[in-house]
C-alpha positions, 0 to 999 in steps of 0.5 A: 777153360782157355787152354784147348782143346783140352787133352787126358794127359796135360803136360808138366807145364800145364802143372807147373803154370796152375802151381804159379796161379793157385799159389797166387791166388792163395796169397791174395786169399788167405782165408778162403777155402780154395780148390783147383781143377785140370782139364781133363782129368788130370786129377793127380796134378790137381792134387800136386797144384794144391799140395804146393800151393796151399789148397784145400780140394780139388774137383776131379773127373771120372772118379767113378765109372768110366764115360765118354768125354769129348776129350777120349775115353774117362776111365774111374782113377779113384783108387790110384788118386786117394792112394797118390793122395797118401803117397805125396802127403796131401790127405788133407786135401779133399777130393770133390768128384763129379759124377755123370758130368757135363760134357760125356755120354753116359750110355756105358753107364746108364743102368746105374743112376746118380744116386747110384753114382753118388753112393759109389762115389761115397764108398770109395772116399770122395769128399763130396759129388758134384752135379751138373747139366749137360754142358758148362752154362746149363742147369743142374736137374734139381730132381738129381739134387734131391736123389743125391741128397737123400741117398748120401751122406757126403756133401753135393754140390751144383756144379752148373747152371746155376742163376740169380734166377734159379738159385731157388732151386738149389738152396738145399746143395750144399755148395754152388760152383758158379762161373758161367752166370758171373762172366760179362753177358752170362756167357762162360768164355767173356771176363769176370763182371762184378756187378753180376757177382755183386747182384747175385751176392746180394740176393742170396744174402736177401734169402739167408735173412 
């Protein structure tokens, strides 16, 4: 998120730098369910770091359907990144892809829907979908959730927005990708703060009781 402004084709050290930090963090958490992403849509060096490092997914862009994004034109890689999945040996390594992501304009796309997208995402083997707001920070429409979840059978995951505050609204996803909520004032770009992880922690295990 640091590195930018991001570009479609990230260098080799870019990959070589994420190998060094994921295998890291792997030996430091031995038994978490840990993924990788590289702005922008550098899918198939996501697939690389976590090959190497021990991951067990990643979360790709434009995995189906081609959109807008800030960084260029997105084109769908599904096909190309399952197949260098195989190639390299890594088809343990799941693939959650984001669909009608933050940060895009979706106008080459906006007769299809997201349960639409969702369902293509399906057919071409993604491992779950992501949802998101318009941006890093804003909520998830939890209407997009519930379409998604009713339309297909692969997990989906909120991949924005998400709050001590709004969490009710998305305790039918099947996973929370939270960043943006655990850093210092809530704002994306400021350090982890622990006691936002540790408050939101204990309130979803308030909920679960």
């Amino acid at each position: 998120m640091h590195d930018l402004p991001c570009t479609v084709c990230p260098g080799p050290e870019v990959t070589a730098a994420m190998t060094v930090i994921s295998a890291a963090v792997r030996q430091a958490c031995t038994h978490l369910a840990l993924g990788a992403q590289i702005l922008c849509a550098a899918n198939q060096q996501a697939i690389a770091v976590a090959l190497a490092a021990g991951l067990d997914f990643i979360r790709a862009e434009g995995f189906v359907f081609s959109h807008v994004a800030d960084e260029g034109i997105i084109n769908a890689c599904a096909g190309n990144l399952l197949r260098y999945r195989k190639q390299v040996g890594a088809e343990n390594i799941q693939v959650f892809a984001d669909i009608k992501k933050k940060h895009s304009a979706h106008a080459l796309t906006v007769d299809v829907s997201v349960a639409q997208t969702a369902l293509a995402a399906e057919l071409f083997l993604a491992d779950g979908v992501i949802l998101t707001g318009t941006a890093t920070g804003l909520p998830t429409d939890p209407q997009e959730l519930k379409e998604v979840k009713d339309t297909v059978k692969i997990p989906a995951l909120v991949g924005s927005g998400v709050t001590l505050e709004n969490v009710m609204n998305y305790l039918d996803a099947n996973a929370l990708i939270i960043g943006s909520h655990f850093k210092k004032e809530g704002y994306w770009a400021n350090a982890v703060d622990p006691n936002r992880v540790k408050k939101f922690m204990e309130h979803i295990r308030k909920l679960r009781e």
